[in-house]
Each structure stands twice: as structure tokens, then as C-alpha cells.
N, CA, C and O atoms as a DFTB+ gen file, in Angstrom:
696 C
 N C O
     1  1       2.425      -2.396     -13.828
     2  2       2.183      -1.096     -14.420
     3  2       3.504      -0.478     -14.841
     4  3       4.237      -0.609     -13.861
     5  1       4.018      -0.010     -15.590
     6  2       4.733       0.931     -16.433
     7  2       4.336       2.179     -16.293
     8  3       3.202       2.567     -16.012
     9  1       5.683       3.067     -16.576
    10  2       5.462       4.281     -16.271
    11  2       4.270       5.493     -17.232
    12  3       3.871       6.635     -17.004
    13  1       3.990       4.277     -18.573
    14  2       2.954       5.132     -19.320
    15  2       1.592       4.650     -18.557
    16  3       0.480       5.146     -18.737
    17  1       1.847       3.789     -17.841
    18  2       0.301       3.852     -17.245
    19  2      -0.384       4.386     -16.079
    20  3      -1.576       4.326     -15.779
    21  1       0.838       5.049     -15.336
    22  2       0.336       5.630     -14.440
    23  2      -1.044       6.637     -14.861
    24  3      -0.877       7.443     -15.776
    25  1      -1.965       6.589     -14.390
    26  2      -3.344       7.292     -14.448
    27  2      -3.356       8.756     -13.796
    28  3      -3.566       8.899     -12.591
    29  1      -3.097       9.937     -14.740
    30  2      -3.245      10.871     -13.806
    31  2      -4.912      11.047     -13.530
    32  3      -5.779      10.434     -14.153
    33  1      -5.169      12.107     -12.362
    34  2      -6.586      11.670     -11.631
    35  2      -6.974      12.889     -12.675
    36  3      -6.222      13.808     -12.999
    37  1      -8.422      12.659     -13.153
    38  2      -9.308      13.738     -13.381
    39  2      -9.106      15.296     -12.838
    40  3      -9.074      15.636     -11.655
    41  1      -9.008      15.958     -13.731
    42  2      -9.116      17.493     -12.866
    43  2     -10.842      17.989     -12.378
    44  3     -11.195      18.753     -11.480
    45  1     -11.430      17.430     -13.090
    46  2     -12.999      17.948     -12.620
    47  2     -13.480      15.683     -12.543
    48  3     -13.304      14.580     -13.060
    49  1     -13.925      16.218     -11.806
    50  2     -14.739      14.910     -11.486
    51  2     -15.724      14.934     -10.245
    52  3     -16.065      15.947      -9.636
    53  1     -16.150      13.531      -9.961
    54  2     -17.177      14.039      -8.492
    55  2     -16.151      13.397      -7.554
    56  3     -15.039      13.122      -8.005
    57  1     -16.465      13.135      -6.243
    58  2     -16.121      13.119      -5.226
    59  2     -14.963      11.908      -4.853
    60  3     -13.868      11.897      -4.290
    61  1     -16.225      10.480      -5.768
    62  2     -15.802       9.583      -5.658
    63  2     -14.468       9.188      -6.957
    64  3     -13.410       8.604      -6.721
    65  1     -14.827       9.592      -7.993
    66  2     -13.832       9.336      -8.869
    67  2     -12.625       9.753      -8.422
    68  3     -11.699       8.946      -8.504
    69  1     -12.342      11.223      -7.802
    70  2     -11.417      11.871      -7.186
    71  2     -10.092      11.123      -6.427
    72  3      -8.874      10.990      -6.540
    73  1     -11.551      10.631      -5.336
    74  2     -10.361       9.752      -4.444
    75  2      -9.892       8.332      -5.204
    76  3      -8.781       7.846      -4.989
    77  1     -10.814       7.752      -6.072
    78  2     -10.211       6.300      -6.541
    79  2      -9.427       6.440      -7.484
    80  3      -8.740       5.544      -7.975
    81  1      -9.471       7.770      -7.873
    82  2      -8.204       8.375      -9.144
    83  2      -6.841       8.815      -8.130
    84  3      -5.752       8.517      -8.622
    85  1      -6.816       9.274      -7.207
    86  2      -6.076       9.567      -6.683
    87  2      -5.174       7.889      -5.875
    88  3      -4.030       7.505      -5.628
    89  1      -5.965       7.608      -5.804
    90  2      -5.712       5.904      -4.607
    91  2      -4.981       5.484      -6.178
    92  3      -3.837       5.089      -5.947
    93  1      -5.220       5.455      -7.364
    94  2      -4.994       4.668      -8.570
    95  2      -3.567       5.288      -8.465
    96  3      -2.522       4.638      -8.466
    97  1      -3.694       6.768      -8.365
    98  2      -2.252       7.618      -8.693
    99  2      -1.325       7.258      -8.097
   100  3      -0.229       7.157      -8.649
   101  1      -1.550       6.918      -6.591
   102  2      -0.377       7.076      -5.634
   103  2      -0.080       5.047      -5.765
   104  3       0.927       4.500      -5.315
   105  1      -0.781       4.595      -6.197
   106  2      -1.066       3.068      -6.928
   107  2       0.188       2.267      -7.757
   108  3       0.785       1.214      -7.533
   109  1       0.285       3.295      -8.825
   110  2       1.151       3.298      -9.770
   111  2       2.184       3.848      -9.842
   112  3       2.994       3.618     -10.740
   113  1       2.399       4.869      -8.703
   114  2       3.306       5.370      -8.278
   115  2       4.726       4.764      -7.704
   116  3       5.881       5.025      -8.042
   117  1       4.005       3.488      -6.306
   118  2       4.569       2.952      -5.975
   119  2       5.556       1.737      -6.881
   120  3       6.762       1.488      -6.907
   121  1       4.632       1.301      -7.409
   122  2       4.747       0.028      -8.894
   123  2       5.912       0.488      -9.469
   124  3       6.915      -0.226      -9.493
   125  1       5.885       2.190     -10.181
   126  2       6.632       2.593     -10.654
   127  2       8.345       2.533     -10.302
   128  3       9.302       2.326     -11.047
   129  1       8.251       2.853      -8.588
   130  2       9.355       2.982      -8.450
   131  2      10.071       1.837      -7.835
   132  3      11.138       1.990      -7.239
   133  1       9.463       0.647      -7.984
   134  2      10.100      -0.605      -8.186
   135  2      10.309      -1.443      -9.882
   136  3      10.486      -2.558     -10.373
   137  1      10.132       0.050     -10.285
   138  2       9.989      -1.031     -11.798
   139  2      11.857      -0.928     -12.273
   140  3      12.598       0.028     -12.047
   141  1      12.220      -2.238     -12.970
   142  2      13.155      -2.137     -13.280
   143  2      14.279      -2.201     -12.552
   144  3      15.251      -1.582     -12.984
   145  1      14.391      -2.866     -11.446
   146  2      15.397      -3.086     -10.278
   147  2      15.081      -4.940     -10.040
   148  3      14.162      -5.744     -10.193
   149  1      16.318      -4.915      -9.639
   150  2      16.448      -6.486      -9.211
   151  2      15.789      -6.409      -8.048
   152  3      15.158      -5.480      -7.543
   153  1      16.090      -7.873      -7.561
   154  2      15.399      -8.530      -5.749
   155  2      16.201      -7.874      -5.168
   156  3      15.680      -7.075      -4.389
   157  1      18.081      -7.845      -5.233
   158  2      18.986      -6.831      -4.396
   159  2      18.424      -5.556      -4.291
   160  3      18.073      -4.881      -3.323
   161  1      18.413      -5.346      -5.687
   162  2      18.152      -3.357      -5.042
   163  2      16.943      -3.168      -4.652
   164  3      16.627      -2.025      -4.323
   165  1      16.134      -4.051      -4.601
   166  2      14.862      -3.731      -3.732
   167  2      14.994      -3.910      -2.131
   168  3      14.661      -3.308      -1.110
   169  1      15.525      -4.831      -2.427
   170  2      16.207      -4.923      -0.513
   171  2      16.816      -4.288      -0.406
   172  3      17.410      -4.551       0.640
   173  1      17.520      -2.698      -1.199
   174  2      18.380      -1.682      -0.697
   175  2      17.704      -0.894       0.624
   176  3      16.484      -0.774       0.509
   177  1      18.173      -0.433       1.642
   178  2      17.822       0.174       2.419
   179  2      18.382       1.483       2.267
   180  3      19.608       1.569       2.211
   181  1      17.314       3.052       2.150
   182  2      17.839       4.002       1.593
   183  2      19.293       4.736       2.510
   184  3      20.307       5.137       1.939
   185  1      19.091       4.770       3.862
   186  2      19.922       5.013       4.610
   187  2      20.012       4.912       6.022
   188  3      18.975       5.028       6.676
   189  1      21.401       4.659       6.748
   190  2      21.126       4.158       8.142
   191  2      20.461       5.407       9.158
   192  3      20.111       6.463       8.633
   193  1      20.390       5.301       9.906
   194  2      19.655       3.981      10.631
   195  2      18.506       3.257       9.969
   196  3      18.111       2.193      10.445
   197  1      17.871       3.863       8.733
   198  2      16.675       3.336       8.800
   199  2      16.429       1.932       7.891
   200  3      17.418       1.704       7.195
   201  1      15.618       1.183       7.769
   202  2      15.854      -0.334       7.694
   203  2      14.865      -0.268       6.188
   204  3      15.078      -1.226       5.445
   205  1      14.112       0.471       5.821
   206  2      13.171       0.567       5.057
   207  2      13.731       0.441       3.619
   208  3      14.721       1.100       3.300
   209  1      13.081      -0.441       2.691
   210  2      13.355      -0.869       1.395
   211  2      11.925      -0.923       0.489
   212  3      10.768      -1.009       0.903
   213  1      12.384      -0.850      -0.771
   214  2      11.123      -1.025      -1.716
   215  2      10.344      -2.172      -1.395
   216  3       9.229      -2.193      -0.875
   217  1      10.896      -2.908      -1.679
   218  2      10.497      -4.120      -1.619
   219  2       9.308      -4.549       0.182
   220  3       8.176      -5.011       0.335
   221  1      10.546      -4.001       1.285
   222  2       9.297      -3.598       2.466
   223  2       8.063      -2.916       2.068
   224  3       6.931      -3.378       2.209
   225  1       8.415      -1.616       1.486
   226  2       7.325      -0.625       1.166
   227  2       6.044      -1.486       0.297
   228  3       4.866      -1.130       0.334
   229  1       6.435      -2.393      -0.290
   230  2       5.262      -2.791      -1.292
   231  2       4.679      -4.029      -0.173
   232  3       3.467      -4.238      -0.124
   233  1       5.600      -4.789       0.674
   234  2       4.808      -5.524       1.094
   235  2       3.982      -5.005       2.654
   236  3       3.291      -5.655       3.439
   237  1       4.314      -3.900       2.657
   238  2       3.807      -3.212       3.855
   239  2       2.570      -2.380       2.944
   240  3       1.868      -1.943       3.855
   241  1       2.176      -2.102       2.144
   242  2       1.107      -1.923       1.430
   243  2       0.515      -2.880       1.011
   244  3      -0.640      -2.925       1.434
   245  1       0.759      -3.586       0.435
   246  2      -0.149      -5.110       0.562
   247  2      -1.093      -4.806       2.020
   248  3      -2.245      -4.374       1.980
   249  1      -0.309      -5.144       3.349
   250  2      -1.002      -5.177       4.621
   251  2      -1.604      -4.162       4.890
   252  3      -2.483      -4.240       5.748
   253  1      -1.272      -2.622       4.119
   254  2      -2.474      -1.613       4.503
   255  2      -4.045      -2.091       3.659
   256  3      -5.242      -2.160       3.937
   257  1      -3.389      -2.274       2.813
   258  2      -4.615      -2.674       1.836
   259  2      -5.337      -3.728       2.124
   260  3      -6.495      -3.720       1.707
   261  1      -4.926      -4.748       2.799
   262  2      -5.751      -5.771       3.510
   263  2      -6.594      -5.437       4.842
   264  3      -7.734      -5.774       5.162
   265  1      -5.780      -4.777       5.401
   266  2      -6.484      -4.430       6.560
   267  2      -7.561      -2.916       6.578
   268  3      -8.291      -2.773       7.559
   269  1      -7.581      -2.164       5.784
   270  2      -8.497      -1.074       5.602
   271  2      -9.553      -1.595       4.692
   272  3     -10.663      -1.450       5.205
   273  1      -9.581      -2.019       3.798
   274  2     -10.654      -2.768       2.336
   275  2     -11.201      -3.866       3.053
   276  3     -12.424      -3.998       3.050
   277  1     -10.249      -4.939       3.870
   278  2     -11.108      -6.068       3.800
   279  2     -11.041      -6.130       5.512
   280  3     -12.153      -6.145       6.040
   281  1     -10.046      -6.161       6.297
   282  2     -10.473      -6.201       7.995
   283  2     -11.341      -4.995       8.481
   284  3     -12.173      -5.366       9.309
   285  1     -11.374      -3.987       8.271
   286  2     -12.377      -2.739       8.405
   287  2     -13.386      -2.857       7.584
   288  3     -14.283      -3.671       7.801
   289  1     -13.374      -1.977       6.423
   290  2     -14.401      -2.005       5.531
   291  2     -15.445      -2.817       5.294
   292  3     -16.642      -2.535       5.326
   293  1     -14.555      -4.570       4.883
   294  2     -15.696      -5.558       4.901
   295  2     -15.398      -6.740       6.214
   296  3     -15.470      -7.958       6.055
   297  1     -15.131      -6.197       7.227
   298  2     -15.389      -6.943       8.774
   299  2     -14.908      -7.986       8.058
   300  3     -15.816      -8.802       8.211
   301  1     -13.724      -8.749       7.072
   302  2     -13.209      -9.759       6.763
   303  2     -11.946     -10.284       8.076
   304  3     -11.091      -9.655       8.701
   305  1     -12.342     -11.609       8.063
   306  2     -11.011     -12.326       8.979
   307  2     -10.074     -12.243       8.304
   308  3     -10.057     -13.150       7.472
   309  1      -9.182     -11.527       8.236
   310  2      -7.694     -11.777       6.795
   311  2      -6.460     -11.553       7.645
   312  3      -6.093     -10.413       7.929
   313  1      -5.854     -12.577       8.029
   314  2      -5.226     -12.747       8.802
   315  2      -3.928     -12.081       7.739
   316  3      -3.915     -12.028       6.509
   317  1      -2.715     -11.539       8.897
   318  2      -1.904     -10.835       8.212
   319  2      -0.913     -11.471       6.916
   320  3      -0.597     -12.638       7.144
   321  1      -0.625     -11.182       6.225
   322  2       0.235     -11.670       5.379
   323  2       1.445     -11.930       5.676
   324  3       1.854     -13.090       5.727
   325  1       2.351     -10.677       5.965
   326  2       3.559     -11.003       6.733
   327  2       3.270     -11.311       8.073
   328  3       2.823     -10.350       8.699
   329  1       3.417     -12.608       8.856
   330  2       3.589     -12.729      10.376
   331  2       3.904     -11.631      11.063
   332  3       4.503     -10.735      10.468
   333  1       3.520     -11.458      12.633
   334  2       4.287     -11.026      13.588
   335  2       5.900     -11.585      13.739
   336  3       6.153     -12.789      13.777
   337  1       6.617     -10.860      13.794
   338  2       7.703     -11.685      14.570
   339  2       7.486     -11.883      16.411
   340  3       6.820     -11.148      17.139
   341  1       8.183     -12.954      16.762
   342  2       7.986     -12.892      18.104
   343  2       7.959     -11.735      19.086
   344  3       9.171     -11.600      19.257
   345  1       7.499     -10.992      19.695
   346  2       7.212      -9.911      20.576
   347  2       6.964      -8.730      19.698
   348  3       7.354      -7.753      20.338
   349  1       6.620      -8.447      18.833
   350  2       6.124      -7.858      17.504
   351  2       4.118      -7.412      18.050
   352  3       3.070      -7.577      17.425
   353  1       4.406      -6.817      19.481
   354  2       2.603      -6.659      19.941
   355  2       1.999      -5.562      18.658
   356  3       1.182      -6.174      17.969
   357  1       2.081      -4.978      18.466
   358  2       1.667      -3.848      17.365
   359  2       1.229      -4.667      16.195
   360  3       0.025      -4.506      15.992
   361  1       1.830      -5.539      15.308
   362  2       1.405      -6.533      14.374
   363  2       0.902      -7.676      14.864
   364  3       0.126      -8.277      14.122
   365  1       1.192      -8.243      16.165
   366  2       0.116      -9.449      16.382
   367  2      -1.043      -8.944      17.168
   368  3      -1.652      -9.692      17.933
   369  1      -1.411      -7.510      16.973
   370  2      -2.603      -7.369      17.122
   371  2      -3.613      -6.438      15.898
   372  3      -4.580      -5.686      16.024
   373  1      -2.894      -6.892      14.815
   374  2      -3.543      -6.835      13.821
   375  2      -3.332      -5.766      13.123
   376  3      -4.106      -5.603      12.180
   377  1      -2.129      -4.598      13.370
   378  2      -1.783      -3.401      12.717
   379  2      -0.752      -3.700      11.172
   380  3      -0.009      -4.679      11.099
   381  1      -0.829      -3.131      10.542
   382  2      -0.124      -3.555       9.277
   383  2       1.211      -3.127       9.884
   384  3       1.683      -2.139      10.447
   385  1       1.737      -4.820       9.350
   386  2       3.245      -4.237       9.283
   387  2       3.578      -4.594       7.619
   388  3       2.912      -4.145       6.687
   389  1       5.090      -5.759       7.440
   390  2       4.842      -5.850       6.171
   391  2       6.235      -5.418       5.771
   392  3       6.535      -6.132       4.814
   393  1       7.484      -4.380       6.113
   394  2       8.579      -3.669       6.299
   395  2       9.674      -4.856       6.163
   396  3      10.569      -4.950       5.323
   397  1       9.218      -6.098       7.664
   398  2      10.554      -6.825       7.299
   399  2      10.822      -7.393       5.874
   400  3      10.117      -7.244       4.876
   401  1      11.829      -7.979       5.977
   402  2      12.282      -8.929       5.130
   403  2      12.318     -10.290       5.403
   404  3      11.906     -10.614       6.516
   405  1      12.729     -11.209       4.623
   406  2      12.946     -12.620       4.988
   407  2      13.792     -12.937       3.761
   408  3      13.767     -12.435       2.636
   409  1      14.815     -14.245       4.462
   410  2      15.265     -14.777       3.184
   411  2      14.068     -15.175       1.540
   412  3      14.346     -15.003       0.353
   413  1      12.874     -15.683       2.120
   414  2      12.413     -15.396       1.208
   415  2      11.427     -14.542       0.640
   416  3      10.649     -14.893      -0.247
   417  1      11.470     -13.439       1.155
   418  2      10.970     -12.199       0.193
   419  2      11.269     -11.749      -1.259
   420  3      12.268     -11.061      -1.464
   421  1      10.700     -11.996      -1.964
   422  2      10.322     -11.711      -3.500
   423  2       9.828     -10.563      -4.097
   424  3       8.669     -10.401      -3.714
   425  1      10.287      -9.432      -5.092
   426  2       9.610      -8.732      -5.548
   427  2       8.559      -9.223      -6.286
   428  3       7.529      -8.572      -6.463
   429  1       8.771     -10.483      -6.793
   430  2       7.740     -11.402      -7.748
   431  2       6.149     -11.656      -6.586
   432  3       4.987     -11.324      -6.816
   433  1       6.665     -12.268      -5.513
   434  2       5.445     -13.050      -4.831
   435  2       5.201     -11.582      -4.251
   436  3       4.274     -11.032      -4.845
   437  1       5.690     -10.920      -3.408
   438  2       4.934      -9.242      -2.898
   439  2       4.676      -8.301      -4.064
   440  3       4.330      -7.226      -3.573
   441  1       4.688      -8.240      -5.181
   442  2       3.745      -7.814      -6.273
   443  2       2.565      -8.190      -6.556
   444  3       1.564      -7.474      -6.600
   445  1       2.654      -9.573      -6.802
   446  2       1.727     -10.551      -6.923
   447  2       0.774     -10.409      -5.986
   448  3      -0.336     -10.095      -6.416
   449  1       0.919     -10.583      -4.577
   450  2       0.379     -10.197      -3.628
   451  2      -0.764      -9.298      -3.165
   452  3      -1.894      -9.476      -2.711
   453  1       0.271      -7.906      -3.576
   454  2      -0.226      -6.091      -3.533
   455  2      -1.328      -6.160      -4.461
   456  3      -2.484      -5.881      -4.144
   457  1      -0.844      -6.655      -5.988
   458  2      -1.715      -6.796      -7.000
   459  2      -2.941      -7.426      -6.028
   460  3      -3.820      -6.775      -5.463
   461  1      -2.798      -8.451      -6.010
   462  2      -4.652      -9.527      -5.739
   463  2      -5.160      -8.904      -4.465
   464  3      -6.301      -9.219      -4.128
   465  1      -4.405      -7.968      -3.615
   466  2      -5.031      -7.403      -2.273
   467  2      -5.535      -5.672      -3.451
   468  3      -6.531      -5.010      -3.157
   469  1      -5.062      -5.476      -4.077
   470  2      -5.471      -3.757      -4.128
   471  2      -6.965      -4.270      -5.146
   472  3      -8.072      -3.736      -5.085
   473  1      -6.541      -5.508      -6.092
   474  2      -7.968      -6.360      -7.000
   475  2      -9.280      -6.615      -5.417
   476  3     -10.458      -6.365      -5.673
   477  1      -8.996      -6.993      -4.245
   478  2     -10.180      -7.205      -3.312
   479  2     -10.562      -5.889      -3.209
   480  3     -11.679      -5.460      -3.499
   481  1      -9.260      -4.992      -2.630
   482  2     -10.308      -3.872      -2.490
   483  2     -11.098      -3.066      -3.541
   484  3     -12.124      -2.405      -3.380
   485  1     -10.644      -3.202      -4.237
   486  2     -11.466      -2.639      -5.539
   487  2     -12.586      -2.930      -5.204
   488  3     -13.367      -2.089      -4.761
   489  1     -12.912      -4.321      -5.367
   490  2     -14.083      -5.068      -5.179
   491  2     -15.143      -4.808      -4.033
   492  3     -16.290      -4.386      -4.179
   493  1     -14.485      -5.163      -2.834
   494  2     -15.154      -4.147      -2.007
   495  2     -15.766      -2.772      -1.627
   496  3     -16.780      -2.343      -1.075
   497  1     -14.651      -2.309      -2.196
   498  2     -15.587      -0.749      -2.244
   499  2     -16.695      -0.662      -3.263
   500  3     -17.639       0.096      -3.041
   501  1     -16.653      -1.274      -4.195
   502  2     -17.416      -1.480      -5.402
   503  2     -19.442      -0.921      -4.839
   504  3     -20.229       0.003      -5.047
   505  1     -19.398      -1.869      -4.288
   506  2     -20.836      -1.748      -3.561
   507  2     -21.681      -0.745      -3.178
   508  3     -22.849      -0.401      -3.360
   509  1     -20.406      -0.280      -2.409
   510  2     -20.232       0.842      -1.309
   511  2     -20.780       2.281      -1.924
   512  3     -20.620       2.728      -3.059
   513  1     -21.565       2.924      -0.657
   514  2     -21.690       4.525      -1.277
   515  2     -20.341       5.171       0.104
   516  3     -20.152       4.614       1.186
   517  1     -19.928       5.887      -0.181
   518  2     -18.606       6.668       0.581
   519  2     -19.092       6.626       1.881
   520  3     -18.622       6.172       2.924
   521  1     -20.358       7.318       1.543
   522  2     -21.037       7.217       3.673
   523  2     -21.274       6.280       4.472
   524  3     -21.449       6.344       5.689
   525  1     -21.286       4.740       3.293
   526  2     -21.475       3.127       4.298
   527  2     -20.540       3.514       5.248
   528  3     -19.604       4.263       4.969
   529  1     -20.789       2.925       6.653
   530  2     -20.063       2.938       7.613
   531  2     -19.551       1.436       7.731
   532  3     -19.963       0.568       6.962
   533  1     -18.585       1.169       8.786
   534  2     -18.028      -0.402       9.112
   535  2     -17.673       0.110      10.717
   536  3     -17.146       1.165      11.069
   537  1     -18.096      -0.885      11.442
   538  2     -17.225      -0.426      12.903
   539  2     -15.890      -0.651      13.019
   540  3     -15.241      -1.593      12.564
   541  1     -15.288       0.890      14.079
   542  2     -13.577       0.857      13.290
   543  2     -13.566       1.521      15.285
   544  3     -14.363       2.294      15.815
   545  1     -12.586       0.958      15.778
   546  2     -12.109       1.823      17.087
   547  2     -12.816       2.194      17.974
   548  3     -12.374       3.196      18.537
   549  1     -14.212       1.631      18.553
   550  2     -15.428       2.060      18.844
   551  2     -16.191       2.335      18.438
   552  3     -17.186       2.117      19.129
   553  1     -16.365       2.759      17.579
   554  2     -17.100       3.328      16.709
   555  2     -17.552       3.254      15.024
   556  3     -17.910       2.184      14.531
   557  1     -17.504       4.194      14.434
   558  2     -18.049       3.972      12.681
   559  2     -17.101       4.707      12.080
   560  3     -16.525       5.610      12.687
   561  1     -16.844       4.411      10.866
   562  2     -15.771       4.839       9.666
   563  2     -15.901       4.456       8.488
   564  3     -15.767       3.355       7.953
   565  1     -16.342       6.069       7.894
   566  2     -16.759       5.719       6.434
   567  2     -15.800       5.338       5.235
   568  3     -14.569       5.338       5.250
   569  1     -16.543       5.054       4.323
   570  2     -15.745       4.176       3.122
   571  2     -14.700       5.766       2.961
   572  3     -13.518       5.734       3.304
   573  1     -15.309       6.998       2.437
   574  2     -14.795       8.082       2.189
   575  2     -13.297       8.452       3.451
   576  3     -12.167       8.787       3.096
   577  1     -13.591       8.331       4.363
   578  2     -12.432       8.319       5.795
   579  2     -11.959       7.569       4.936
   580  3     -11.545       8.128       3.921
   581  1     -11.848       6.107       5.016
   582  2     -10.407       5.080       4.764
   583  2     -10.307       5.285       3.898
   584  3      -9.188       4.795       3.749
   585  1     -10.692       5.898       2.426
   586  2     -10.335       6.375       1.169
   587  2      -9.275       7.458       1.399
   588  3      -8.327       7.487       0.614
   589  1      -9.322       8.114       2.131
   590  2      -8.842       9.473       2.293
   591  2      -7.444       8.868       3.227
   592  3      -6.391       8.846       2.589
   593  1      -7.393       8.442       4.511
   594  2      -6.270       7.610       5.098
   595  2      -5.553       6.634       4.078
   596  3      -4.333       6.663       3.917
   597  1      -6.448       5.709       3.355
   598  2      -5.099       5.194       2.379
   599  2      -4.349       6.103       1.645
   600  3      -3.165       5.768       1.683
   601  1      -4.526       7.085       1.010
   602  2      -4.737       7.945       0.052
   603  2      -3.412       8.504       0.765
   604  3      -2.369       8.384       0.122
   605  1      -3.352       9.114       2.051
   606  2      -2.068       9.660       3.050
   607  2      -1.298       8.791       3.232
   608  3      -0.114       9.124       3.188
   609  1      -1.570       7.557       3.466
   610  2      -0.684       6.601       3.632
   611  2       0.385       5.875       2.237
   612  3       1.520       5.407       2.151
   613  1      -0.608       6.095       1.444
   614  2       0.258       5.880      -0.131
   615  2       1.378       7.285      -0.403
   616  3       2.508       7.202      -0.883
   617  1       0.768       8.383       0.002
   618  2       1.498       9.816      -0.466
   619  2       2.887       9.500       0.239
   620  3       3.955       9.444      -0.370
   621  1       2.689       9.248       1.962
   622  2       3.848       9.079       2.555
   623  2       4.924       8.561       2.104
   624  3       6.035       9.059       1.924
   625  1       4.360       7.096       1.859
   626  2       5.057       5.677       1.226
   627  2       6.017       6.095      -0.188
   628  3       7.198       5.869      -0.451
   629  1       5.198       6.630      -0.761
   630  2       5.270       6.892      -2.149
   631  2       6.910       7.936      -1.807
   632  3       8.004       7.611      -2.268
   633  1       6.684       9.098      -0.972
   634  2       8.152      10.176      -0.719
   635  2       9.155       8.871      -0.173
   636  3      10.307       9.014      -0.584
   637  1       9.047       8.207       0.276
   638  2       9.661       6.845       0.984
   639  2      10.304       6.334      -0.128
   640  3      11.519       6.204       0.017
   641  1       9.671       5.886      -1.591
   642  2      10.009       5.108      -2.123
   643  2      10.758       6.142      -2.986
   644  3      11.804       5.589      -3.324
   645  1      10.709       7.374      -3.495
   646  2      11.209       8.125      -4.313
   647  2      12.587       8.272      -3.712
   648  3      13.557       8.107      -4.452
   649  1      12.808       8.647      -2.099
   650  2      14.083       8.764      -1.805
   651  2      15.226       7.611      -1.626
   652  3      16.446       7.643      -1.470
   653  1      14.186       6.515      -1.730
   654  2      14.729       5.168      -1.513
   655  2      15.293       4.912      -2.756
   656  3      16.475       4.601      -2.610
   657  1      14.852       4.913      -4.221
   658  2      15.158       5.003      -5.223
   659  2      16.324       5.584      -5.802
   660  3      17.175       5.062      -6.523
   661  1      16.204       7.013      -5.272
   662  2      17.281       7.590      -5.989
   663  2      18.546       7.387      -5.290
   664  3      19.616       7.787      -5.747
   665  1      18.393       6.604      -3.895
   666  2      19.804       6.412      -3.820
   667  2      20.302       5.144      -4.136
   668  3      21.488       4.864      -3.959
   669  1      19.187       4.070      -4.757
   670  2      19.738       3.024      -5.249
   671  2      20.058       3.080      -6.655
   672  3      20.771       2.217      -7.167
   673  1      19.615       3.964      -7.254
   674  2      19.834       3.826      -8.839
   675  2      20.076       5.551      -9.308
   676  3      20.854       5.753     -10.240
   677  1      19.288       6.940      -8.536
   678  2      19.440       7.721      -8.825
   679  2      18.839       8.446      -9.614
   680  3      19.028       9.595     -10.013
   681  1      17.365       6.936     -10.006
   682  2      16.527       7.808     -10.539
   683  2      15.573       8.610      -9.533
   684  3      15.555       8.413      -8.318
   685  1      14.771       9.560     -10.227
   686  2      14.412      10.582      -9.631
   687  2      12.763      11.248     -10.666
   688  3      12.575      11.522     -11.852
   689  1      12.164      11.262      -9.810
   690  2      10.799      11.909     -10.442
   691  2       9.864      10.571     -10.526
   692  3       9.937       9.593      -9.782
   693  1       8.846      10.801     -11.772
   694  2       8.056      10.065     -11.936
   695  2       6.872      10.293     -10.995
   696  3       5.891       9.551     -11.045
């Protein structure tokens, strides 16, 4: 995606367009602010202490998006994309991680990736009316809930990637 394609969301719409306009927004958002940077400056880390890079950010969305669309939503086995590392309990029990790096981490193959995981969930929700439930934590969690949690979780990501940005290149906005 390019920056003319970011989709702004509907100002009047119904409920559902809302949030999948919004999930699209914060979508292209991210895309955006890896567009036009090498594999280095994606592995820039914005500042110490913290370890976080574009390039993490997209493949740590990949794993939200796998695990809310297809391990919740559609009770899919989808085993994580990025491994646990050894003593890594939080991701080898199935929480998105996605942050590290590896010698071979790619903006090419974790695009590629994000792309064919955000194409399932599409798909999945497709079906769906907002109120289907899936069992989530004991209990039930509607399509509309994890619409609304990705939706926070992209906004976050998204201030993540804007500040991450401007100190690798200095751009700013978008």
C-alpha cells in the first residue's frame, strides 16, 4: 500500500463498516510507515532502552492477526509464526509475540506474511455477524470485541511506528 491508498474510514456508515474501515485505516497506516526504508532502517530501534523496530512492529502484527482472526475467532491451530525463544513462557503459550529479530528477518518475507495473515482474516470475519461468539479465556468473545481490541492494538502500534520513524528518517505524519 502507498500512501494514496490509505482508506480513510466512512464518516456515516453502520457499525460494521466502521470498525473494518477503521482496522483498514490503522492497516495502511502501519504499511505506510515502513514504506520506503531499507532492511537496516527497519531494524532501527527508535530509542534505548527500548528494542522495538518497524520491521518487529509488522512482524508482531502478523502474530496479532493470526492469533485474534484465526486462533480465537476461527478456533484455528496456527501455530506461531515467529518461534518462542527458549524460556520465552508468554509466547510458547501462544501470546503474540513477533518483536524479535533474527539474522534472517526480512521486510520482504514479514510483509508478505502480514499481507496473507490480514487476507485470512478478512476471510474469516467474512461469514461472521459481529455478535458470533468463539470461546476466548473461559468464556465467549464477540467478532465486534476482537474488532475493537485489534483496532487498539493497531492505534498503539501505529504511535510506535510514527515515533520509530521519525527518528530514523524524520519523517513525520501520515
Amino acid at each position: 500500500m502507498s500512501t494514496a491508498e490509505r482508506p480513510m474510514p466512512p464518516l456515516e456508515a453502520d457499525e460494521r463498516t466502521s470498525l473494518e474501515s477503521w482496522l483498514d485505516f490503522y492497516r495502511a497506516t502501519l504499511a505506510q510507515k515502513c514504506e520506503g526504508l531499507s532492511d537496516e532502517q527497519l531494524r532501527e530501534a527508535s530509542a534505548e532502552p527500548s528494542s522495538i523496530t518497524l520491521l518487529g512492529l509488522l512482524q508482531h502484527l502478523a502474530e496479532v492477526e493470526r492469533n485474534w482472526f484465526r486462533r480465537v475467532l476461527a478456533q484455528e491451530d496456527a501455530p506461531p509464526i515467529h518461534p518462542a525463544r527458549e524460556g520465552d513462557k508468554a509466547r510458547s503459550e501462544g501470546h503474540d509475540g513477533g518483536f524479535d529479530l533474527t539474522d534472517a528477518s526480512s521486510y520482504e518475507e514479514a510483509s508478505e506474511r502480514w499481507r496473507a495473515e490480514v487476507a485470512v482474516a478478512r476471510e474469516n470475519c467474512s461469514s461472521r455477524a459481529l455478535d458470533d461468539t468463539s470461546p476466548f479465556a473461559g468464556g465467549r468473545v464477540t467478532l465486534r470485541w476482537i474488532y475493537t481490541h485489534v483496532i487498539g492494538e493497531y492505534a498503539r502500534h501505529c504511535g510506535h511506528a510514527d515515533l520509530i520513524r521519525e527518528r530514523v528518517d524524520g519523517r513525520t505524519g501520515v
